[in-house]
N, C-alpha and C positions, 0 to 999 in steps of 0.2 A: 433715216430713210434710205439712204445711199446703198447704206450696209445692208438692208433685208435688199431693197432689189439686185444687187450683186448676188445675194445667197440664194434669191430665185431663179437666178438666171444658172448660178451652177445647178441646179437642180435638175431644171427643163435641160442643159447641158449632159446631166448626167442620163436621165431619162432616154433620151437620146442615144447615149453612145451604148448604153444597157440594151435597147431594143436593136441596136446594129447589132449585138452581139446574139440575138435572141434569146435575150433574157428579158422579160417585160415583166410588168410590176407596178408599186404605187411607188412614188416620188411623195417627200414630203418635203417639204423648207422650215426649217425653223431658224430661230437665229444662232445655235452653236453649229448648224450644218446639216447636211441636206441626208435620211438613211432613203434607201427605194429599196422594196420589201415584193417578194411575191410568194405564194404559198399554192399547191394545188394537189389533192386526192389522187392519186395513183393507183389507187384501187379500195380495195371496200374496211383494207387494214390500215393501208399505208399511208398518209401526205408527207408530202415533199414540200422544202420553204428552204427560199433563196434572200439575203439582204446584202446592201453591200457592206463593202469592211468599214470599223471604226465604232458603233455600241456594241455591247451584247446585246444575243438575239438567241431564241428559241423555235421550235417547231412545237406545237403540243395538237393535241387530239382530244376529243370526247366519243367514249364507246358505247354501247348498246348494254356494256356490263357492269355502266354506272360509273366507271373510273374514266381518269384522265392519266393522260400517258404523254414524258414529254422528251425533247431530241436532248440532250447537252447543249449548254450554253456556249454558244461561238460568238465571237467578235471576226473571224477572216471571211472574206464573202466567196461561198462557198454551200454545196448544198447539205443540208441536215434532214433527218428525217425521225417521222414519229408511228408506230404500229400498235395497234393494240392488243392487247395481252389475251383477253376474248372479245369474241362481239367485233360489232361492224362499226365504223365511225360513223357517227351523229354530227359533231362538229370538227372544224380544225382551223387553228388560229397561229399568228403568230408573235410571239410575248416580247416586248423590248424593254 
């Protein structure tokens, strides 16, 4: 019990120092460590997704042309991005 509330507490810790940076995002706790993840549509081709360093992490997309389109996989917390080949995004997520 000790252990997860320490790992909460880094979390809402990291959460925090992300949004001073203005970088906002979900925060998640688990008990190997804490990833915060945000993703967002920069235009009708493109989304943009940010996590912090330590899993792999992905950008991907759904297009109007029925395919999925996806960034390269990163581990350093850093921005990726996913465009669609044709067509407009439908959906866009971010895969761990």
């Amino acid at each position: 019990m000790r252990m997860r509330i320490a790992t909460l507490v880094g979390a809402v810790t990291l959460s925090g120092a992300l949004a001073g940076l203005g970088l906002t995002g979900t925060a998640q706790a688990a008990e190997s460590g804490a990833l915060a993840c945000s993703t967002t549509k920069t235009s009708s081709k493109t989304a943009r997704g940010w996590c912090s360093a330590g899993s792999a992490w992905r950008v991907g997309v759904k297009c109007t042309d029925g395919k999925h389109y996806y960034s390269g996989w990163e581990t350093d917390a850093r921005y990726q991005y996913a465009t669609c080949g044709r067509g407009t995004i439908t959906h866009y997520w971010i895969d761990r």
